[in-house]
MARKE-8141 format. One line per field, with one value per residue (C-alpha): x, y, z; residue in three letters. Coordinates in steps of 0.05 Angstrom, whole numbers. Each point is the difference from the previous one (the first is absolute). Example, Ala and Ser with C-alpha at 12.3 -4.5 7.8 and 13.67 -1.06 7.14 Angstrom:
! MARKE-8141
px = c(246	27)
py = c(-90	69)
pz = c(156	-13)
rest = c(ALA	SER)
//
This chain:
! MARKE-8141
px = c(1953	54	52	-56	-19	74	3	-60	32	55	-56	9	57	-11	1	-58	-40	28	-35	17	-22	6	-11	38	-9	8	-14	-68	-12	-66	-50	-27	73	-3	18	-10	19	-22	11	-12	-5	62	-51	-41	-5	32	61	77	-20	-59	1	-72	13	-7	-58	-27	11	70	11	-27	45	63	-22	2	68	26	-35	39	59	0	-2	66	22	-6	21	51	67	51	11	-18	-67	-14	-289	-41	-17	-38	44	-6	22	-1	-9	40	-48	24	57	-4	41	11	14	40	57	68	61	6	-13	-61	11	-65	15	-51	8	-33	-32	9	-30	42	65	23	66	-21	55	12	42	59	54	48	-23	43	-48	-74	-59	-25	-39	-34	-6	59	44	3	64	19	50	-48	-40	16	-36	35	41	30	-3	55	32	16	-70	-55	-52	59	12	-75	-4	13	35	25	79	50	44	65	28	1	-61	-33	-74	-48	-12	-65	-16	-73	-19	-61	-18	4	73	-16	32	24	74	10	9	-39	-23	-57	-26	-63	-61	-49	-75	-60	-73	-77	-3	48	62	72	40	65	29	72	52	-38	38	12	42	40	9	65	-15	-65	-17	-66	-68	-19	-39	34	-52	18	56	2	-38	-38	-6	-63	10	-7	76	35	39	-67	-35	-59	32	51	-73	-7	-54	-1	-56	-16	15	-49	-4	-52	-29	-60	14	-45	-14	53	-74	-8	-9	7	49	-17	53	20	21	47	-3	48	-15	-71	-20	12	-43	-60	-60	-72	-45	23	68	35	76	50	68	64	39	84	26	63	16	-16	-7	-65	-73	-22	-73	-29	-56	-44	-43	-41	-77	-28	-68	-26	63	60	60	42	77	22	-8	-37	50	65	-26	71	44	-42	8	22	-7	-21	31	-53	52	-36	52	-18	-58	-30	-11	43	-35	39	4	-41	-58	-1	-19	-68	-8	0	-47	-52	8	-22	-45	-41	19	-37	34	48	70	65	70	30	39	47	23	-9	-67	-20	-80	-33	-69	-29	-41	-14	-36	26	-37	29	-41	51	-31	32	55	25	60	0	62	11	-58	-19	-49	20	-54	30	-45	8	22	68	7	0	25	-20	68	-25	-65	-39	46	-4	37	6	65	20	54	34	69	30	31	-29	-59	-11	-66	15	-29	-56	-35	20	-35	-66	23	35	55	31	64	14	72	-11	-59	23	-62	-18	-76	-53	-55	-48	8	-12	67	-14	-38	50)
py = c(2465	12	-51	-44	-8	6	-63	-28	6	-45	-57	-5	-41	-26	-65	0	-57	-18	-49	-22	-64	-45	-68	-64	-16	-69	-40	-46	-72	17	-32	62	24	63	29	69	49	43	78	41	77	26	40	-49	-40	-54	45	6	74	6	63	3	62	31	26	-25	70	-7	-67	25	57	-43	-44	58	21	-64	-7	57	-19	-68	40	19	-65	-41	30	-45	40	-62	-34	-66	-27	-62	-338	66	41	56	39	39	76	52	61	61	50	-15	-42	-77	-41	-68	-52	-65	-43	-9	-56	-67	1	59	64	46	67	61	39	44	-34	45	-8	65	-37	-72	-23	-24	21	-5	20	-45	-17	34	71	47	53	-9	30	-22	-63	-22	-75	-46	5	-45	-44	-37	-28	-39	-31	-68	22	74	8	53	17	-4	49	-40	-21	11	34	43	23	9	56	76	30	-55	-12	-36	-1	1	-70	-69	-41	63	1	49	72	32	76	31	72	43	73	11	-14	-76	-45	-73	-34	-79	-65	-18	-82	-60	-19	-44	49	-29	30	-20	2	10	-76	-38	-19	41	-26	17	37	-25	42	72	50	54	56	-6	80	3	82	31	64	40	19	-67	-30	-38	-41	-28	-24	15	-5	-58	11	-18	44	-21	-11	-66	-5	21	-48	-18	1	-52	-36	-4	-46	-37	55	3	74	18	46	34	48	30	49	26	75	38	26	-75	-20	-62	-64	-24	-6	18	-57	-7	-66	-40	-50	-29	41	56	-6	63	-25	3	52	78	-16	40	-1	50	-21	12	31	17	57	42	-45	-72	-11	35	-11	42	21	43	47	22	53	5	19	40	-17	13	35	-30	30	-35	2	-31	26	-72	30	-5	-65	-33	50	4	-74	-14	63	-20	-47	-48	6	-37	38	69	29	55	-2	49	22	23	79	7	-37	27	67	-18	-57	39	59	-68	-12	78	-10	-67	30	64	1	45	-5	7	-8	-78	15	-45	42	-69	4	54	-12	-1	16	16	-64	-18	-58	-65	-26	43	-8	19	-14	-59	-5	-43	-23	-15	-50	-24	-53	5	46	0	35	27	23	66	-47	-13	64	40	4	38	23	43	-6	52	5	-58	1	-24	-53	14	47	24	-28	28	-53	-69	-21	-52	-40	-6	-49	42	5	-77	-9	-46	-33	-65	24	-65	7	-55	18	-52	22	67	23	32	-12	33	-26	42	-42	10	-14	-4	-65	-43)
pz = c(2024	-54	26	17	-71	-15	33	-28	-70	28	5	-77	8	68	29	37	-3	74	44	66	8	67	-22	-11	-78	-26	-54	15	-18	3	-53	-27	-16	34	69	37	59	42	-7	61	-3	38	49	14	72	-36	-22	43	-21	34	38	49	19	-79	-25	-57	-34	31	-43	-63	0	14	-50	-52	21	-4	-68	-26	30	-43	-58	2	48	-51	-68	-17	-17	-19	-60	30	-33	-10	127	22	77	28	52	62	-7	53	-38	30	-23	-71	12	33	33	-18	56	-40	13	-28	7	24	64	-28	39	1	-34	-7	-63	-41	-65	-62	-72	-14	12	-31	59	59	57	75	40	19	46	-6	10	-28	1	13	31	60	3	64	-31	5	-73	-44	-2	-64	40	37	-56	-39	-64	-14	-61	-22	-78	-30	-48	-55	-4	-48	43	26	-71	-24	66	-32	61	31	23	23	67	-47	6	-33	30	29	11	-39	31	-1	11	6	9	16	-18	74	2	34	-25	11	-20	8	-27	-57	30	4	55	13	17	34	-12	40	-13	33	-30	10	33	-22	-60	-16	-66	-7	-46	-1	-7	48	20	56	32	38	-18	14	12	0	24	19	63	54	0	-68	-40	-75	-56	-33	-78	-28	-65	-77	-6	-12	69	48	40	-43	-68	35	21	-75	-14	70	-2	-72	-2	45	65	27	58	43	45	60	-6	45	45	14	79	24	-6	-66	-59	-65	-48	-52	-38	-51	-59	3	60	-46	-56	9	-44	-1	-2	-1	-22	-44	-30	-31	-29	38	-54	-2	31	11	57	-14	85	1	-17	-59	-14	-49	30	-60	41	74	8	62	13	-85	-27	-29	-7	-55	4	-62	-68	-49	-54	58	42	-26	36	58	24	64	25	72	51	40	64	64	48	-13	38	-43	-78	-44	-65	-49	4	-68	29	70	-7	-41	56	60	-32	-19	65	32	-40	33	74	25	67	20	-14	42	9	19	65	-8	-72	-50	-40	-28	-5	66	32	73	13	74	-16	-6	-61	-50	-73	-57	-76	-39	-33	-53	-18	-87	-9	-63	-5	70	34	71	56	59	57	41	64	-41	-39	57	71	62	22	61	44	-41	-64	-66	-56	-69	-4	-65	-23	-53	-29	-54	-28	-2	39	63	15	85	34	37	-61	-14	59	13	-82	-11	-42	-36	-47	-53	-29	-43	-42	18	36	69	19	49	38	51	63	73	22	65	-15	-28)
rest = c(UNK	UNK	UNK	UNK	UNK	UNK	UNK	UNK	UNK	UNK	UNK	UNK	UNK	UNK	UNK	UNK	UNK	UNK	UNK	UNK	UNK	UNK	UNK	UNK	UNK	UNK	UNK	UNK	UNK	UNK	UNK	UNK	UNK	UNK	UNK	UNK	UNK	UNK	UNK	UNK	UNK	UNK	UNK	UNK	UNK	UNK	UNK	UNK	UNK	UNK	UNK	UNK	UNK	UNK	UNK	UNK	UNK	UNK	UNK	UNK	UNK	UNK	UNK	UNK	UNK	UNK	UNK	UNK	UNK	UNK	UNK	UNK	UNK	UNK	UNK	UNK	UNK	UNK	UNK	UNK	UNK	UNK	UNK	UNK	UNK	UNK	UNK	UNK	UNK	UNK	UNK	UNK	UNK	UNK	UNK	UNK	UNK	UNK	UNK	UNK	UNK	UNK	UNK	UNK	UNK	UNK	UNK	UNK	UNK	UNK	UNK	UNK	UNK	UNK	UNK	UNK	UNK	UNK	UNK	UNK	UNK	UNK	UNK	UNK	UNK	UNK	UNK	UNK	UNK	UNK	UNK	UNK	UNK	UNK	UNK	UNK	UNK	UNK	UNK	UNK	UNK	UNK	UNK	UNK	UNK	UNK	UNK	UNK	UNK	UNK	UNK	UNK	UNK	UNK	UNK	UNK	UNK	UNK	UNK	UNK	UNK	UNK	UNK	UNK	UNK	UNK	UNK	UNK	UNK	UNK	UNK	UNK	UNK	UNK	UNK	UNK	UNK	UNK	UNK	UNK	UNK	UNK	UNK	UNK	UNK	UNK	UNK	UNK	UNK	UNK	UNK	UNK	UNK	UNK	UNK	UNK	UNK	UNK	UNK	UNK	UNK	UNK	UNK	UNK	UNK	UNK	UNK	UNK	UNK	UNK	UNK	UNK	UNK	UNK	UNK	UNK	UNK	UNK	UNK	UNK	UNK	UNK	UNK	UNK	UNK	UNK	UNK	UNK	UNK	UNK	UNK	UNK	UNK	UNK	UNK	UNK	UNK	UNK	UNK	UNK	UNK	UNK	UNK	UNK	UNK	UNK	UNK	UNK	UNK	UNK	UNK	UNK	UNK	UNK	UNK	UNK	UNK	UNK	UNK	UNK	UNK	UNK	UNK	UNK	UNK	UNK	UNK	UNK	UNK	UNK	UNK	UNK	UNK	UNK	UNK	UNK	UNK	UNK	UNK	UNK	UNK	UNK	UNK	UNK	UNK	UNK	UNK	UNK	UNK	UNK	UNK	UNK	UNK	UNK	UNK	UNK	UNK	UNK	UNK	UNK	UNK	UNK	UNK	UNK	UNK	UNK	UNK	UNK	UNK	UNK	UNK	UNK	UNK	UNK	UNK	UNK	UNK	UNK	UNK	UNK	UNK	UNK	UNK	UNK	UNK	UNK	UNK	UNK	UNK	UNK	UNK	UNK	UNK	UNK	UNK	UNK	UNK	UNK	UNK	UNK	UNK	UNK	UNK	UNK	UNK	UNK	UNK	UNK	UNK	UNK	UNK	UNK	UNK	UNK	UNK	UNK	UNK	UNK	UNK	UNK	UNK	UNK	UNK	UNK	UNK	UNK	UNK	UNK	UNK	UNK	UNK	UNK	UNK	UNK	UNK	UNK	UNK	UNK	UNK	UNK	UNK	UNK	UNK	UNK	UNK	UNK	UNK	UNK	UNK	UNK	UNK	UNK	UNK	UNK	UNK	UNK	UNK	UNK	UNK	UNK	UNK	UNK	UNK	UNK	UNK	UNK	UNK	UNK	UNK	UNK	UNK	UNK	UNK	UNK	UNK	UNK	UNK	UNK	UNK	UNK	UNK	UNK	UNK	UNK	UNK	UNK	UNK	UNK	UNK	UNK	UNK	UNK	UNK	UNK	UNK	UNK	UNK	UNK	UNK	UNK	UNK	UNK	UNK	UNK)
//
């Protein structure tokens, strides 16, 4: 477990708010303002990653792997930083794909959506070196509205880590990396993106700007191509949105033990606004990275007894000291709050413990059944009490074996999306502001 948590301390600085998202965005003309997708769980029916054969202790254990392999995937390593819709995502067991359209004539692409990275990329004609796609590639070639940036230019300039190809008139170079070596080299460009919606018909986004990967290499999924940035940076997708959806974004996701066809939903603008009763908010605050969504977790209850993790007298210098990260499966307290957690915990369970046989969590019991009763817990955000139930704080990850998915990191902490799960989690990055609102996703 010691290189497990290793890796887990990694997460501090990780990327991970990945989402894979298979939906054409767009911008709606719709009267309320607002427009939204779908977001499919990568295993279910509905998914290209549907496996039938898997069992559904088969998929939750890929999904934690993959989980803790976006911890490190997407820890950036380069210096490169940077009307309204609801969206369908197909989420990967953490990650989703996101089905949209670029160029004139639009060319479907299937990429993975990412609040922990700001450049959207694809890959392009020509290939120097990329991994394999089973999709056509994209060819700028081929499209009246692509145009390269130039290197002269202004948004060329404003780019940390960005280059040039060494002559007058040459177009502006971008370079990405990954902490798992992946990385992506290409032609900084605009293009028009075209989103669609559950709503309405697709409109198009002329002049976004994109990153056009001649050079990609990494642990990526043929199935896809690249990486759609939905972070809090300048150059991702929704800051680029700008107030076409007032700042606004939000999601509900279907617990990963779902069955059945329906959807998750992720919504933009209007769509996005979470209000009415049982809502609660907590400010998104600045962190070391400015691509990532910064809470501050002031303490957790089990069942009666809360466990506080910041000092009143050192509140300052504990700000921001978890990441709300919708493409990482578990939830990563910080290492100075687990320990007391997981005893609080013991404590509410009197079942018999064991080992996780896949080697990832490391509190488990022997429970046959398949309604498994763990006690409350409560996560205490700065201004915002958020309840999360035992169906989303644990998983069964064998046929008689359920564990708690939370684990330590020693660094920084994550909120993943299971416990996200079954709450309509809305960001506003222009009051600064994430909210939460118990919801039966599965509803919507």
């Amino acid at each position: 477990m010691a290189s497990f948590h290793s890796l887990l301390s990694f997460a501090a600085l990780a990327t991970t708010f990945s989402i894979v998202f298979i939906c054409s965005f767009a911008l709606i003309e719709a009267s309320n303002g607002g427009f939204s997708v779908d977001l499919i769980h990568r295993d279910s029916p509905n998914s290209p990653f549907y496996d039938p054969s898997e069992t559904p202790s088969q998929r939750i254990a890929k999904a934690l792997r993959r989980s803790i392999n976006r911890v490190n995937h997407f820890k950036p390593t380069s210096t490169f930083s940077t009307n309204v819709a609801q969206a369908d995502i197909i989420a990967k067991g953490g990650e989703y794909l996101m089905k949209y359209s670029v160029g004139t004539p639009p060319v479907e692409i299937l990429g993975i959506a990412d609040t922990g990275s700001d450049l959207t990329w694809l890959q392009c004609k020509p290939c120097n070196d990329c991994y394999n796609q089973t999709a056509p590639i994209f060819d700028p070639k081929r499209s009246r509205t692509y145009k390269r940036v130039a290197c002269e230019s202004s948004l060329c300039r404003s780019l940390a880590g960005s280059s040039c190809s060494g002559y007058a008139g040459s177009s502006c170079l971008y370079s990405v990396a990954y902490g798992d070596q992946s990385f992506s080299n290409g032609d900084l460009a605009t293009d028009t993106l075209t989103l669609g919606s559950t709503e309405s018909r697709p409109v198009p986004l002329p002049k976004t700007i994109l990153g056009c990967g001649h050079d990609n290499i990494g642990t990526y999924e043929a199935q896809g191509s690249g990486i759609v940035g939905l972070g809090r940076g300048e150059i991702s997708l929704t800051s680029q949105l700008g107030s076409s959806i007032d700042g606004k974004f939000s999601y509900c996701l279907i617990p990963l033990t779902s069955r059945g066809k329906t959807t998750s939903k992720l919504n933009f603008g209007s769509n996005a606004v979470v209000s009415g009763s049982g809502v609660v908010s907590t400010p998104l605050v600045s962190g070391e990275y400015k691509t990532f969504y910064y809470l501050t977790l002031e303490a957790i209850t089990v069942g009666r007894k809360r466990i506080d993790l910041i000092n009143p007298s050192e509140s300052r210098n504990s700000e921001g000291n978890i990441i709300i990260d919708s493409g990482t499966t578990l939830t990563m307290l910080p290492s100075n709050l687990y320990p007391k957690f997981e005893s609080a915990v013991k404590d509410k369970i009197h079942l018999p413990t064991t080992d996780d046989p896949n080697g990832f969590l490391s509190l488990c019991y022997k429970s046959s059944s398949g309604e498994f009763s763990g006690p409350s817990i409560t996560a205490h955000f700065t201004g915002a009490d958020v309840n999360l139930s035992s169906r989303t704080t644990f998983v069964r990850v064998d046929k008689k074996v359920v564990c708690l998915a939370f684990v330590p990191a020693d660094s920084i902490g994550i909120f993943g999306n299971l416990a996200q799960s079954n709450l309509l989690v809305g960001y506003d990055v222009v009051k600064k502001s994430v909210s939460f609102k118990p919801t039966d996703c599965t509803n919507l």
